[in-house]
py3Dmol code that shows the C-alpha trace and the ligand (Angstrom):
import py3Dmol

protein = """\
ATOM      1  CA  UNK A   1       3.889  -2.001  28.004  1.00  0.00           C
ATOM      2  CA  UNK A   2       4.106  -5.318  26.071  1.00  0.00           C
ATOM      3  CA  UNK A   3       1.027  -5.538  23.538  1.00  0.00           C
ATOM      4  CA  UNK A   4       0.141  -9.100  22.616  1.00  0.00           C
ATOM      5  CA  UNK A   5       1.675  -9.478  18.853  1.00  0.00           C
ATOM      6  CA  UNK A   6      -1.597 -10.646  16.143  1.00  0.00           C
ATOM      7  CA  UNK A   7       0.485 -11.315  13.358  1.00  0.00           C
ATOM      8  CA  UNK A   8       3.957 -10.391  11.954  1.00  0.00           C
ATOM      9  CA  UNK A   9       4.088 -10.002   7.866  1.00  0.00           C
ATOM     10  CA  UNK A  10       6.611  -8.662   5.927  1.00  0.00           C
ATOM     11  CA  UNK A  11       7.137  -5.245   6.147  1.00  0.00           C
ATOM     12  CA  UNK A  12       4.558  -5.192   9.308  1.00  0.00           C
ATOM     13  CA  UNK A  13       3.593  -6.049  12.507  1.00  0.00           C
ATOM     14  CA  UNK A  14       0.096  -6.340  13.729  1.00  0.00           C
ATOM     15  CA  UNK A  15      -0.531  -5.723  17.744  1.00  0.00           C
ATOM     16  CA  UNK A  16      -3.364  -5.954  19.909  1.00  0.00           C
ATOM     17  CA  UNK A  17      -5.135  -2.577  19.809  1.00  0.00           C
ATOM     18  CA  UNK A  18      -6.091  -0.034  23.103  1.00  0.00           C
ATOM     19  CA  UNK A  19      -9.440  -0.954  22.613  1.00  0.00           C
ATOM     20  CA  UNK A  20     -11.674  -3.788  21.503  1.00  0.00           C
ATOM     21  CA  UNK A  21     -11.956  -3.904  17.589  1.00  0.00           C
ATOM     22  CA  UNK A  22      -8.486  -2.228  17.441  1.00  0.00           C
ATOM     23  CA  UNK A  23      -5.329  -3.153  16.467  1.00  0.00           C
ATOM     24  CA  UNK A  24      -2.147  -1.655  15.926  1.00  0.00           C
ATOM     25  CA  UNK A  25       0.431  -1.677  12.686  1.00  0.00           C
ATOM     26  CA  UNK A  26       3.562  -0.902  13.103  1.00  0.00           C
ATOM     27  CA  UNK A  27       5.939  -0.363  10.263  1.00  0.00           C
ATOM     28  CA  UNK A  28       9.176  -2.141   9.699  1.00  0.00           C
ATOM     29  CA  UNK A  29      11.892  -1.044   7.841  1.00  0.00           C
ATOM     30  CA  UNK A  30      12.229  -4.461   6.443  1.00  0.00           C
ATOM     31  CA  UNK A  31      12.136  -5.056   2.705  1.00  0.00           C
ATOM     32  CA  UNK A  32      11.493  -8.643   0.588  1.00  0.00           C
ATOM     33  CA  UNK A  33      11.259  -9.236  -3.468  1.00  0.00           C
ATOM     34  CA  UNK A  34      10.154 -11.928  -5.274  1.00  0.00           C
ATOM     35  CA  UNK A  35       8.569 -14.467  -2.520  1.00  0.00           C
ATOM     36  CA  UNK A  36      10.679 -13.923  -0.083  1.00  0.00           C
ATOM     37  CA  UNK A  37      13.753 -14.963  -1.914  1.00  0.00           C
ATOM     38  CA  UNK A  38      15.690 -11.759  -2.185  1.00  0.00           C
ATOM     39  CA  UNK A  39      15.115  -9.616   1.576  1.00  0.00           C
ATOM     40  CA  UNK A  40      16.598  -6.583   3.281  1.00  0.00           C
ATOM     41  CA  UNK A  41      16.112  -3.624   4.788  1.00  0.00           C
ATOM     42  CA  UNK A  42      15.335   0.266   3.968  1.00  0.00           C
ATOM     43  CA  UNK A  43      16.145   2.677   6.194  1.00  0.00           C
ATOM     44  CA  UNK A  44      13.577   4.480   7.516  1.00  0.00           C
ATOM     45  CA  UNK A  45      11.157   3.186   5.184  1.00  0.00           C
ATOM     46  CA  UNK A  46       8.775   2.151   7.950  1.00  0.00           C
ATOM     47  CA  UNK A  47       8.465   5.839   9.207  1.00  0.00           C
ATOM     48  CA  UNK A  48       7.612   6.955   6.061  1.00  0.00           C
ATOM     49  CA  UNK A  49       5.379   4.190   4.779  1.00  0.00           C
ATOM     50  CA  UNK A  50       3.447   4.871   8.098  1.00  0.00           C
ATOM     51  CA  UNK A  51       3.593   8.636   7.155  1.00  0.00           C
ATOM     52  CA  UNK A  52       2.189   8.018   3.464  1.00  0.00           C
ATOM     53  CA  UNK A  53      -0.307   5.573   4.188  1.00  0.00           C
ATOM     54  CA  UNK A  54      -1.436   8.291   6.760  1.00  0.00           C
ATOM     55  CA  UNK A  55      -2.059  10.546   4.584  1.00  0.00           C
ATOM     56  CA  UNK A  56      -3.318   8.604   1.697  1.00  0.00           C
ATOM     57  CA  UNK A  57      -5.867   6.861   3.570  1.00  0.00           C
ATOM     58  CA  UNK A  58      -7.210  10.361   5.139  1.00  0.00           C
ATOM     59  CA  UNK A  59      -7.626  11.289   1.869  1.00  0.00           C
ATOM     60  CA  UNK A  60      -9.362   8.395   0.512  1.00  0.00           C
ATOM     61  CA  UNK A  61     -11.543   8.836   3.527  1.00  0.00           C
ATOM     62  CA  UNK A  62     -12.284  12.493   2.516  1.00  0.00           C
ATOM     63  CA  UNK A  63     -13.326  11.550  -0.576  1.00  0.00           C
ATOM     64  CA  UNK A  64     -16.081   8.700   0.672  1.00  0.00           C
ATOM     65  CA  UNK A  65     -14.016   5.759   0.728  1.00  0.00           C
ATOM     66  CA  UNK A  66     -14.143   3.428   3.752  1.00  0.00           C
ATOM     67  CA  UNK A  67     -11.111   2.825   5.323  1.00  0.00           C
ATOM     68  CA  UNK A  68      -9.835   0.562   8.827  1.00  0.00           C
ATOM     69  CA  UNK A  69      -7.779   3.667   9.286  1.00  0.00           C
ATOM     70  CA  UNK A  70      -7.903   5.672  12.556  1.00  0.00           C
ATOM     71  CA  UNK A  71      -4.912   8.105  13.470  1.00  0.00           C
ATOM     72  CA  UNK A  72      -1.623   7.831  13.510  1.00  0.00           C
ATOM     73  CA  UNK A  73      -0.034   6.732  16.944  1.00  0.00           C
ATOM     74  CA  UNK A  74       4.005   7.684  16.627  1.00  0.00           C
ATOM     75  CA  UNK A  75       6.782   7.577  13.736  1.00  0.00           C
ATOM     76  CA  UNK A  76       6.097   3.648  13.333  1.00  0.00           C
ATOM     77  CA  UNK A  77       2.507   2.993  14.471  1.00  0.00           C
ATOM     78  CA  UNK A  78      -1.092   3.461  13.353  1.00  0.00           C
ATOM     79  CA  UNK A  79      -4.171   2.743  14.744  1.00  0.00           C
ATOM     80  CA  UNK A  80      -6.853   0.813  12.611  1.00  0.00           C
ATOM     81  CA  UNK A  81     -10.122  -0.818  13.397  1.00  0.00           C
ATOM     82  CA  UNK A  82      -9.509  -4.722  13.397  1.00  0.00           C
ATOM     83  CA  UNK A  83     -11.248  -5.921  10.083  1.00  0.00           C
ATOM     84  CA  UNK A  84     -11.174  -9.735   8.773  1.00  0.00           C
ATOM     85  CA  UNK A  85      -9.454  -9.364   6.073  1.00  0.00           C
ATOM     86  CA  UNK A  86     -10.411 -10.587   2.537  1.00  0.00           C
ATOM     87  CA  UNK A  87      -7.432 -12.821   1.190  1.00  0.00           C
ATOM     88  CA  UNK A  88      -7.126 -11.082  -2.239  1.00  0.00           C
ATOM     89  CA  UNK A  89      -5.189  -8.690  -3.770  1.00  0.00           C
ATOM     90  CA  UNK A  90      -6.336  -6.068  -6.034  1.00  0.00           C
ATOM     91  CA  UNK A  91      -3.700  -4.886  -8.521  1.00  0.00           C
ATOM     92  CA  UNK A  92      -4.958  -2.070 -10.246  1.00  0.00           C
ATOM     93  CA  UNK A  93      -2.990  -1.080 -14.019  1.00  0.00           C
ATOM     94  CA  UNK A  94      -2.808   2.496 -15.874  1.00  0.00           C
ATOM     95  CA  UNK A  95       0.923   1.923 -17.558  1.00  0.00           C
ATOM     96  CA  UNK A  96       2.386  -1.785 -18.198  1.00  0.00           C
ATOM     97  CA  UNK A  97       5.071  -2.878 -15.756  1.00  0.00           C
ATOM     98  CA  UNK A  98       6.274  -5.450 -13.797  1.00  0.00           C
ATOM     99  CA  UNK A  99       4.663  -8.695 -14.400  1.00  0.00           C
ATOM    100  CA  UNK A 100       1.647  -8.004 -16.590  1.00  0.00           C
ATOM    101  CA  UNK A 101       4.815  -6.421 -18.773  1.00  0.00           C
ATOM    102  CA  UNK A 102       6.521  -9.660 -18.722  1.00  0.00           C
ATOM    103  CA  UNK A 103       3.600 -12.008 -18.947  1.00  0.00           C
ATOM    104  CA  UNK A 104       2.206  -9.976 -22.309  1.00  0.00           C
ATOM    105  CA  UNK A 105       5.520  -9.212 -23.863  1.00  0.00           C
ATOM    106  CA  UNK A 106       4.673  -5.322 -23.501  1.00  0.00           C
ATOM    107  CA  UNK A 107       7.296  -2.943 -22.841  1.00  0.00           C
ATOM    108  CA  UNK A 108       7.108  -1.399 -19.528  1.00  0.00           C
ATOM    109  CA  UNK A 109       5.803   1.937 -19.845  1.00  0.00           C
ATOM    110  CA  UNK A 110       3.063   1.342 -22.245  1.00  0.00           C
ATOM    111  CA  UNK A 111      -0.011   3.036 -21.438  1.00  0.00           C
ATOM    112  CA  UNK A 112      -2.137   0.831 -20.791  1.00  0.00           C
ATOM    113  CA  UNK A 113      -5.864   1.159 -23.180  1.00  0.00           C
ATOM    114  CA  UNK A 114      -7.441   1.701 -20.036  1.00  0.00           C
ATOM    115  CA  UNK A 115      -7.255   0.701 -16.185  1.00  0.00           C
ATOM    116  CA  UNK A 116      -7.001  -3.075 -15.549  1.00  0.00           C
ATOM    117  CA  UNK A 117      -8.155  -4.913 -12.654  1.00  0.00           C
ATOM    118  CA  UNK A 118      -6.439  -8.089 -11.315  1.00  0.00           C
ATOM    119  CA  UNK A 119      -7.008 -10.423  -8.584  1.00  0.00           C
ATOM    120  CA  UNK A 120      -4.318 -12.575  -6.453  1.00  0.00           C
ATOM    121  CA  UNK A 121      -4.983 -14.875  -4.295  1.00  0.00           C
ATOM    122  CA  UNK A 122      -2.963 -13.909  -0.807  1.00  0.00           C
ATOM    123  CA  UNK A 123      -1.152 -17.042  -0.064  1.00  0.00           C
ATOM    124  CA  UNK A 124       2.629 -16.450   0.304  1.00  0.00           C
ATOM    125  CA  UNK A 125       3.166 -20.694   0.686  1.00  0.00           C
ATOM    126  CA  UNK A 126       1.866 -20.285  -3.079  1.00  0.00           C
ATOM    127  CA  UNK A 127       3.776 -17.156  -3.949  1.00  0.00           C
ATOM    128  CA  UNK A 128      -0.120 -15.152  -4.612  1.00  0.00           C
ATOM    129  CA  UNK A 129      -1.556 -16.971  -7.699  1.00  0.00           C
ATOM    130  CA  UNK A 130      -3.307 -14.803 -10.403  1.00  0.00           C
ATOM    131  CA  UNK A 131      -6.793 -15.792  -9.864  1.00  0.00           C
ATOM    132  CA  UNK A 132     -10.553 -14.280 -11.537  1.00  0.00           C
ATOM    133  CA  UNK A 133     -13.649 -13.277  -9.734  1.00  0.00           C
ATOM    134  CA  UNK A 134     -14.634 -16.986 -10.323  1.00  0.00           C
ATOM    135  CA  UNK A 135     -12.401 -18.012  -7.930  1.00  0.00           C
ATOM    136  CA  UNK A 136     -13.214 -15.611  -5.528  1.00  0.00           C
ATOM    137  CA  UNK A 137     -16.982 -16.045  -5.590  1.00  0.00           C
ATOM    138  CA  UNK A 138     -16.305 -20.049  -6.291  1.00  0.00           C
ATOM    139  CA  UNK A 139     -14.132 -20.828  -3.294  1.00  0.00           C
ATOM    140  CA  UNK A 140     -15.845 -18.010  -0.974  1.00  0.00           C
ATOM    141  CA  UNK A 141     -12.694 -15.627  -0.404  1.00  0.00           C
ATOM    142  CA  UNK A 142     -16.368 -12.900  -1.161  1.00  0.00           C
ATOM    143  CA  UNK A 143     -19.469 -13.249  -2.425  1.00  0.00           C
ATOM    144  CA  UNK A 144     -20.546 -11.371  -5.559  1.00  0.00           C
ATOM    145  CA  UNK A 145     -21.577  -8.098  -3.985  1.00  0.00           C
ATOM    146  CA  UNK A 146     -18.742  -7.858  -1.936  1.00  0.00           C
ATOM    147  CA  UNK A 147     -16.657  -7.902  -5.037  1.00  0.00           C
ATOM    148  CA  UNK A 148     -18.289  -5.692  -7.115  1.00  0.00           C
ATOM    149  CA  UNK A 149     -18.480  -3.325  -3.553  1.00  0.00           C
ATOM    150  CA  UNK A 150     -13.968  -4.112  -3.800  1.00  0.00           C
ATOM    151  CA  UNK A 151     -14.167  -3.357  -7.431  1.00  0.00           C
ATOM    152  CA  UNK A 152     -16.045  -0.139  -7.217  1.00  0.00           C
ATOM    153  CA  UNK A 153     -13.631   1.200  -4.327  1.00  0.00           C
ATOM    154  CA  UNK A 154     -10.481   0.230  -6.116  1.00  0.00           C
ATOM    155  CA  UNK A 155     -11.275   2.031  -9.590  1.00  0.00           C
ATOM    156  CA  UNK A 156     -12.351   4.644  -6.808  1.00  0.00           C
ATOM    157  CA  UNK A 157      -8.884   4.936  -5.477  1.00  0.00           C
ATOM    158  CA  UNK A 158      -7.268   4.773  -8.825  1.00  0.00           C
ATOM    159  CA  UNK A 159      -9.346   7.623  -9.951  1.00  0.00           C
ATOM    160  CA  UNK A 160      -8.603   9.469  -7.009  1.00  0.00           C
ATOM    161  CA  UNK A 161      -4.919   9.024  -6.656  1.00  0.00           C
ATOM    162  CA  UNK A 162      -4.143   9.081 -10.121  1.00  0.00           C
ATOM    163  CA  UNK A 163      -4.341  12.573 -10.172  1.00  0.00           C
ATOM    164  CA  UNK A 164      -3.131  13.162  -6.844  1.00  0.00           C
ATOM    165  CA  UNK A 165      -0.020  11.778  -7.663  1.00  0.00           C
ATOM    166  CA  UNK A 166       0.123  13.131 -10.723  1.00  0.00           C
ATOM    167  CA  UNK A 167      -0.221  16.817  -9.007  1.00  0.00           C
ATOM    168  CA  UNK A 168       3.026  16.039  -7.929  1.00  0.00           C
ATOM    169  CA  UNK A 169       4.571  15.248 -10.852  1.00  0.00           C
ATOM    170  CA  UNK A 170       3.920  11.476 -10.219  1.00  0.00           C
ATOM    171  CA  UNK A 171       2.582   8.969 -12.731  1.00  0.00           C
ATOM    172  CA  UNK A 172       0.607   5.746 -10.742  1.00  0.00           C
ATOM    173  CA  UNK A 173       1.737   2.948 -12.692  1.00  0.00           C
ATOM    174  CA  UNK A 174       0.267   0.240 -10.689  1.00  0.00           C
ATOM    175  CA  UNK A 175      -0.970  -0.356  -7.393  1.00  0.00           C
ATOM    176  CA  UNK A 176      -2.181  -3.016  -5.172  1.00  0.00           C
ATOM    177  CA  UNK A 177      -4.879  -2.738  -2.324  1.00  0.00           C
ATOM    178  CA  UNK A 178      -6.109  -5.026   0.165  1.00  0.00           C
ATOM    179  CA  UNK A 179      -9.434  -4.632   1.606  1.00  0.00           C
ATOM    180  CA  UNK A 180     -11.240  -5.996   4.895  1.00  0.00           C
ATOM    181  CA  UNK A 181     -14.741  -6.723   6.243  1.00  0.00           C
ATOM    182  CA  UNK A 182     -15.511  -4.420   9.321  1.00  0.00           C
ATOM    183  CA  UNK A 183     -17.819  -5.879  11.843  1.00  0.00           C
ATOM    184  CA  UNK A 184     -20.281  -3.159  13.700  1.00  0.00           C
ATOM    185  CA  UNK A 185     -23.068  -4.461  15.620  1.00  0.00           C
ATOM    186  CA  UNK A 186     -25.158  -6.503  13.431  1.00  0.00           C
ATOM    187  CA  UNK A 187     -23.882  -4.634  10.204  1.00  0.00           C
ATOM    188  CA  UNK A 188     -20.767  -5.768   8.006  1.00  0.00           C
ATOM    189  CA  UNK A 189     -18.653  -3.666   5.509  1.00  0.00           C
ATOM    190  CA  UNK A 190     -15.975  -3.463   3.186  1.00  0.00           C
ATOM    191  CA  UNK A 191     -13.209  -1.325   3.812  1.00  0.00           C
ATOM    192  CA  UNK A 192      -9.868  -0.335   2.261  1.00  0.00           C
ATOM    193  CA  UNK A 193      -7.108  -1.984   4.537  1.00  0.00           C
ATOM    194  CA  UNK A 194      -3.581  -2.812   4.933  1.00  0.00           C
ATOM    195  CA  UNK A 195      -1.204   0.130   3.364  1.00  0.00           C
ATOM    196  CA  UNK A 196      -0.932   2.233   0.901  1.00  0.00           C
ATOM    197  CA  UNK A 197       2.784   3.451  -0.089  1.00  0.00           C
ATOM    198  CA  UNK A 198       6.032   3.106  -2.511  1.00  0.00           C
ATOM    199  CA  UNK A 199       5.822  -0.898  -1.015  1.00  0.00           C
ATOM    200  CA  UNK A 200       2.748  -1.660  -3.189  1.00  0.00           C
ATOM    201  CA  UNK A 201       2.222   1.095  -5.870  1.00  0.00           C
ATOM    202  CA  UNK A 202       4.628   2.359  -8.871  1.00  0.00           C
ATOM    203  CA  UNK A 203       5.619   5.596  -9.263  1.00  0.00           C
ATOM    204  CA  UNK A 204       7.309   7.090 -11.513  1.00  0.00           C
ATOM    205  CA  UNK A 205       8.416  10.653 -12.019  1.00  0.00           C
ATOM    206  CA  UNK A 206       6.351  12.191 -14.882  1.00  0.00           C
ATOM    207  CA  UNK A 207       8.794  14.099 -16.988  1.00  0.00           C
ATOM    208  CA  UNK A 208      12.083  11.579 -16.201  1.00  0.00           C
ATOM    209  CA  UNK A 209      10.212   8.343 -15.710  1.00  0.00           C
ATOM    210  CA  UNK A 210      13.096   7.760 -12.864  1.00  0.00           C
ATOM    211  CA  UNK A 211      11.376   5.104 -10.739  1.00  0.00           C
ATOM    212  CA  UNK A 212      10.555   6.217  -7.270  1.00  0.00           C
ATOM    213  CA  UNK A 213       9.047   2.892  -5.766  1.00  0.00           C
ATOM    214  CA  UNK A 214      10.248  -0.446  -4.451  1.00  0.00           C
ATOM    215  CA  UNK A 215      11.568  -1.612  -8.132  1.00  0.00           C
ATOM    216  CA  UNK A 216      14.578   0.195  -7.303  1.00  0.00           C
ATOM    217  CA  UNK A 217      15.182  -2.384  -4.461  1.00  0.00           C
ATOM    218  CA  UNK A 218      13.430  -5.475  -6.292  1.00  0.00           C
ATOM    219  CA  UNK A 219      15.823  -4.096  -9.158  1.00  0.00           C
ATOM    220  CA  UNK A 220      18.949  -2.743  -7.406  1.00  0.00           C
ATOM    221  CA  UNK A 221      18.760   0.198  -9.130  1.00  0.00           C
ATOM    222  CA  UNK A 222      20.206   2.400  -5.580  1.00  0.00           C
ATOM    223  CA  UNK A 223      18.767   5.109  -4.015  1.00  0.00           C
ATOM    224  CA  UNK A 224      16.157   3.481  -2.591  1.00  0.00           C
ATOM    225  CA  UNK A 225      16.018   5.080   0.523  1.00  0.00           C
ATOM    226  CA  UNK A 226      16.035   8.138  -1.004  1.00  0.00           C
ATOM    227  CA  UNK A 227      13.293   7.694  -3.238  1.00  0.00           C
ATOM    228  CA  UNK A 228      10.963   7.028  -0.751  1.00  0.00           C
ATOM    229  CA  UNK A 229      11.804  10.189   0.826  1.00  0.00           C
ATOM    230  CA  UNK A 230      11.681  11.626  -2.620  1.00  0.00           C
ATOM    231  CA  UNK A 231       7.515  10.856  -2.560  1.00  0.00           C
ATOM    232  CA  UNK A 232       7.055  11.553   1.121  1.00  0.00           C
ATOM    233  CA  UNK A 233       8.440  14.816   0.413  1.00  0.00           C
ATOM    234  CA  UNK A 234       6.584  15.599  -3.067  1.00  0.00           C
ATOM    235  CA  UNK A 235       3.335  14.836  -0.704  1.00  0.00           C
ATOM    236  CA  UNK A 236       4.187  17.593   1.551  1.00  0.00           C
ATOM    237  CA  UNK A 237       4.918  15.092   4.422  1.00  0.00           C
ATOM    238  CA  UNK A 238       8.865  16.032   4.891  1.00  0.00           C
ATOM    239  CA  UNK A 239      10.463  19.517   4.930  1.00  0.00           C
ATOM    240  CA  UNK A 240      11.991  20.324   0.925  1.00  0.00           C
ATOM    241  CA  UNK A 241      15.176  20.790   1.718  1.00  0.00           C
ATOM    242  CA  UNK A 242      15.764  17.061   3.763  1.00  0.00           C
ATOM    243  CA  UNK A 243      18.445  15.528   1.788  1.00  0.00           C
ATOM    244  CA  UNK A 244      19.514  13.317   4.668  1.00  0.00           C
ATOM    245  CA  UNK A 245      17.885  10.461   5.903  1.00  0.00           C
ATOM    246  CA  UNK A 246      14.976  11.109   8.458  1.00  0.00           C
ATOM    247  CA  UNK A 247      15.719   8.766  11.345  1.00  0.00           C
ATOM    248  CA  UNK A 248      13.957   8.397  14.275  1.00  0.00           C
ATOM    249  CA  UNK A 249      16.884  10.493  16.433  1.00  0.00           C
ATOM    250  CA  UNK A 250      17.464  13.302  13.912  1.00  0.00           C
ATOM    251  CA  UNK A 251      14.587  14.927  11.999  1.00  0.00           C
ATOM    252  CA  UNK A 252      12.003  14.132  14.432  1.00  0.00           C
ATOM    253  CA  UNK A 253       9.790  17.194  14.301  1.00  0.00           C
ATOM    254  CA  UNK A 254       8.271  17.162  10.634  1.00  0.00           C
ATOM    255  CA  UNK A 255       6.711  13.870  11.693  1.00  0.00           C
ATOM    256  CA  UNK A 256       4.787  14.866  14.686  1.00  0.00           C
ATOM    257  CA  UNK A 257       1.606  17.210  14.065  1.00  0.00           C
TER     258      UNK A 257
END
"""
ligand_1 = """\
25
UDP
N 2.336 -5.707 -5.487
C 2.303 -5.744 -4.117
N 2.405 -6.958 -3.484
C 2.528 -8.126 -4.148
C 2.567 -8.090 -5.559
C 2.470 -6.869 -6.196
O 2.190 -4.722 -3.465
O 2.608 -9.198 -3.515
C 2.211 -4.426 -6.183
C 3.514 -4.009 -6.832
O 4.237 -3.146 -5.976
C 3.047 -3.269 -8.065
C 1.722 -3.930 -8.423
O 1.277 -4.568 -7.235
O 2.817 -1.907 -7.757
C 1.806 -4.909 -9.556
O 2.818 -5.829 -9.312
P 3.233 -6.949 -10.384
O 2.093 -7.888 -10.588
O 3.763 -6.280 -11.597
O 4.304 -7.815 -9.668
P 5.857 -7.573 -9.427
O 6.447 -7.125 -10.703
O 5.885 -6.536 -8.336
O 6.317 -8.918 -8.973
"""
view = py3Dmol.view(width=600, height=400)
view.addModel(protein, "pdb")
view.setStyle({"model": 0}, {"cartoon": {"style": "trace"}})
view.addModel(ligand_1, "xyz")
view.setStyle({"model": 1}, {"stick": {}})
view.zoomTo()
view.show()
């Protein structure tokens, strides 16, 4: 069956759903740094991305926190609830990397006095300014209680998968989340959207600090592949032995439930 194709990003695609107020994302194994200017591809990443955000958005949704997520379809596609979604993106801080690092002249790995908020404004053609919540509330992107609702949720998440990950011996760094508004009848809310995996937060392993995250592509540091499969498997999501890679040929029965 050929679905109609919404929108293609960079690591996914977004088709027309089953079902009115549905949509499908599919996972790509398709990887890009820096704007757009350095891109390739990870193996297998879009199986497991789909397989993490799974999970981590199930669990968010456990725990009280709204979500466009609705099951799994196959190794590359999820089913979500068609939200409009709200062109920011939350980066949420415990440790210093990446560009707050850079931009304050901290070294990377510096716990961080406590958990720091950020706003970007998601617009690739201007490679995501920084932005505050004036310029959210100023130019519209949400209103004041829809940010303070965004706010609440992400510190929500942070809490909550802080110590997930750190369960397993994981340390979140940073993270960045993308919510959506969520149309039902004549009531609107804001849910967690988009993805949730080793695309978008930092994680490093608690005892080595080895990065297992997308710096080691954005950084050629290797084993990128592998580190993905590194957190899928610390999750509980592949078998503890799988050294190999998990394509969609071999391997195929730890990803169906
Ligand atoms: N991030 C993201 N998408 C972006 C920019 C950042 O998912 O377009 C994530 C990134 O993976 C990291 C966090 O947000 O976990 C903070 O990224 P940072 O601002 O340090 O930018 P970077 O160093 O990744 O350019």
């Amino acid at each position: 069956m050929k679905r109609r194709r919404i929108y293609e990003g960079k690591a996914k695609v977004i088709f027309e759903g089953p079902e009115p107020g549905t949509v499908v994302q599919y996972f790509k194994d398709d990887a890009t740094a820096f704007n757009n200017l350095k891109k390739g591809t990870i193996e297998g990443k879009g199986v497991i991305n789909n397989r993490i955000t799974e999970y981590l958005m199930v669990k968010l949704g456990e725990i009280g926190v709204p979500t466009h997520f609705i099951k799994r379809l196959n190794m590359r596609e999820q089913l979500v609830k068609q939200v409009e979604i709200i062109p920011v993106e939350v980066v949420i801080r415990n440790v210093a990397a990446g560009s707050l690092a850079k931009r304050f002249g901290i070294e990377e790995g510096t716990q961080l006095p406590r958990s720091i908020v950020e706003f970007y404004y998601k617009n690739d053609a201007l490679g995501d300014p920084m932005i505050s919540d004036e310029h959210i509330t100023a130019f519209g992107w949400a209103s004041p209680m829809e940010l303070e609702e965004i706010v609440t949720l992400s510190i929500r998440c942070n809490d909550y998968l802080s110590g997930l990950f750190y369960g397993i011996g994981l340390k979140l760094v940073d993270f960045k989340l993308e919510f959506g508004r969520l149309f039902e009848g004549e009531e609107m809310r804001i849910v967690l959207a988009d993805e949730i995996s080793p695309d978008n937060c930092r994680l490093w392993d608690v005892k080595t600090n080895e990065k297992l995250d997308k710096d080691r592509f954005r950084r050629d540091l290797g084993k990128v592949e592998e580190a993905y499969q590194e957190v899928a498997r610390r999750l509980g999501i592949l078998p503890e032995k799988s050294g190999d890679s998990a394509t969609e040929s071999e391997n195929v029965s730890p990803f169906v439930k």
